[in-house]
C-alpha positions as CSV (number, residue, x, y, z in Angstrom):
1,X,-143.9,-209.0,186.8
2,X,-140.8,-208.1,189.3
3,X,-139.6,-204.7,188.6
4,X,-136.0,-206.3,188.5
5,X,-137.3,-208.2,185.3
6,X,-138.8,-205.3,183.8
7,X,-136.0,-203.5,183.9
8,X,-133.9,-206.2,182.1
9,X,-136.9,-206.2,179.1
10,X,-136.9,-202.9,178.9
11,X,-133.1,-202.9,179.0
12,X,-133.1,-205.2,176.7
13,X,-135.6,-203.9,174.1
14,X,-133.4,-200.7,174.2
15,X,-130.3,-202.4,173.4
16,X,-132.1,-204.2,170.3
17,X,-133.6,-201.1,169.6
18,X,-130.6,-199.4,169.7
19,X,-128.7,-201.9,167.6
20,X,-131.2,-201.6,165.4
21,X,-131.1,-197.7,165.0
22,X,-127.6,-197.7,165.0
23,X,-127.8,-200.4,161.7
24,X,-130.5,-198.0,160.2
25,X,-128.2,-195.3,160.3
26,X,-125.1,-196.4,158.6
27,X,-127.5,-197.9,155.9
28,X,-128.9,-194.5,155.4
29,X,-125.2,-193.0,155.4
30,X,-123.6,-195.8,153.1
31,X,-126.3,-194.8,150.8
32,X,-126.4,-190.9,150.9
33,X,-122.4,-191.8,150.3
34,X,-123.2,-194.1,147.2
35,X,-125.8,-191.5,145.8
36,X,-123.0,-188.8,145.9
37,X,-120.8,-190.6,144.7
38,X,-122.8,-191.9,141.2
39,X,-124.3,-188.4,140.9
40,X,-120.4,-187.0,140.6
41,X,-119.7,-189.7,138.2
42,X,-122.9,-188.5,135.9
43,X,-121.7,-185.4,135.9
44,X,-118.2,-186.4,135.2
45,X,-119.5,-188.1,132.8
46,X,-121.6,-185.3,131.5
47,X,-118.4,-183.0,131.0
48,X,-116.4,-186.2,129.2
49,X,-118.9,-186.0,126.7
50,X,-118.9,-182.0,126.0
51,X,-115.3,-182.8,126.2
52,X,-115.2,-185.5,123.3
53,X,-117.5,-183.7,121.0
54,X,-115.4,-180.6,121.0
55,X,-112.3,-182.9,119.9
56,X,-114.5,-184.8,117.2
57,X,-115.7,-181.3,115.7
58,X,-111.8,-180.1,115.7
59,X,-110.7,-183.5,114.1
60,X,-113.3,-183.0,111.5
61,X,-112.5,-179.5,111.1
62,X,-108.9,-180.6,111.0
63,X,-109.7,-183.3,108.2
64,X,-111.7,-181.0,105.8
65,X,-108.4,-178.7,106.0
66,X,-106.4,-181.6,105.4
67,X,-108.5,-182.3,102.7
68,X,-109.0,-178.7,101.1
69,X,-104.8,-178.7,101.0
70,X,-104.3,-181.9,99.9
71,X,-106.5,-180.7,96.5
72,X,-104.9,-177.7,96.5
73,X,-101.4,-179.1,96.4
74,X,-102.7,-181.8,93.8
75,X,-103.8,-179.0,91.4
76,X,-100.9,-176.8,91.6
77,X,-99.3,-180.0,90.4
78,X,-101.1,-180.8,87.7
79,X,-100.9,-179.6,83.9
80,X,-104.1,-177.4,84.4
81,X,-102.3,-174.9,86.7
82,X,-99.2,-174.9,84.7
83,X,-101.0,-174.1,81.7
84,X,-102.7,-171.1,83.7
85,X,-100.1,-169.7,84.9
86,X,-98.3,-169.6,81.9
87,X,-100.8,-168.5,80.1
88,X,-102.1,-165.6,82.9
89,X,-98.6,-164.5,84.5
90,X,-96.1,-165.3,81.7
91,X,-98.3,-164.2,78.5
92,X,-97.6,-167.5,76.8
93,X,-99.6,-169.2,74.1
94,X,-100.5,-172.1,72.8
95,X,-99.4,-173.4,69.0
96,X,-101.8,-172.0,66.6
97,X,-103.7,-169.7,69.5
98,X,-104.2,-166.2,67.9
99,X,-102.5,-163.6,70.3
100,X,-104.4,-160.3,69.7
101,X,-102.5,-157.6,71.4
102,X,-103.9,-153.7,71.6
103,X,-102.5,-151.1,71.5
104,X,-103.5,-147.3,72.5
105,X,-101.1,-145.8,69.8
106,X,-100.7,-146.9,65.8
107,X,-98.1,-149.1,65.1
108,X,-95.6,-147.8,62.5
109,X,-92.5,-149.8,61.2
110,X,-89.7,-148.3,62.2
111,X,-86.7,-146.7,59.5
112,X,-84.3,-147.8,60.9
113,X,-82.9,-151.6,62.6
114,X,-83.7,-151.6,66.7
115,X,-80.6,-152.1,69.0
116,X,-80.4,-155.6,70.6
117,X,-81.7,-153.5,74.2
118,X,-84.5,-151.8,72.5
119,X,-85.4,-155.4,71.7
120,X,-84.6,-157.3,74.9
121,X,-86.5,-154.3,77.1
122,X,-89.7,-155.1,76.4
123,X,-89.3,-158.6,76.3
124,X,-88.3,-158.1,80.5
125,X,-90.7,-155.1,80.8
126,X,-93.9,-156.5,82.7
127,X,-96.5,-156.9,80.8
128,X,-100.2,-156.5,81.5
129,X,-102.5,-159.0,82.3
130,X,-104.3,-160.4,79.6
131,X,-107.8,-159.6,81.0
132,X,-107.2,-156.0,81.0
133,X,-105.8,-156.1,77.3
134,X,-109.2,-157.5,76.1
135,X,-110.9,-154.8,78.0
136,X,-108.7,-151.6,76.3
137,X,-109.5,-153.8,73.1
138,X,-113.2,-153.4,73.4
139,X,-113.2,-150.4,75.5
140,X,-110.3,-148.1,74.7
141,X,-110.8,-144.9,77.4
């Protein structure tokens, strides 16, 4: 074989080589680029999710306070808690309740007729709870 004709084969198997090297390496780039690429997305992904479940746990914390208010305002509406609080802040009684009230002194009628602000005082005065006259009742101290 003529040197002149080697030459062109091995020019020629240089160029294909070359071609075919130069192929091989933007595969291998196009793919380190695609691998980067999904591996930022996973981990974008990754920090969506941490994201999300914080904002579920606060909505359900938010709904159980919603919820714990929503009973609380339905049951300082109804008759139950009106009829506690007038019983435990206002002293007042039901019809045909016996009201037992104690005393640390003797009651003794009076001799003579009460102005009208000897009996409105202690009508305003406050009074004590009701608790803590049942507990001077049974233990006087």
């Amino acid at each position: 074989m003529p040197f002149a004709e080697r030459s062109a084969f091995i020019l020629h198997l240089v160029s294909k080589n070359a071609l075919a090297f130069g192929l091989a390496a933007l595969m291998v780039i196009s793919i380190g680029l695609l691998m980067v690429n999904f591996v930022g997305q996973v981990l974008q992904s990754a920090r969506l999710d941490a994201r999300r479940a914080e904002m579920e746990a606060e909505v359900a914390a938010i709904r159980a306070e919603n919820g714990r208010l929503t009973g609380l305002v339905e049951y300082t509406e109804s008759p139950v808690y009106t009829e506690m609080v007038a019983r435990s802040q206002l002293g007042f009684a039901r019809e045909g309740d016996v009201v037992i009230l104690s005393r640390s002194e003797p009651v003794t009628p009076p001799d003579f007729l009460p102005s009208t602000e000897e009996l409105i005082s202690p009508v305003l005065a406050p009074q004590p709870e009701n608790w803590r006259l049942w507990w001077r009742a049974f233990f006087p101290g």
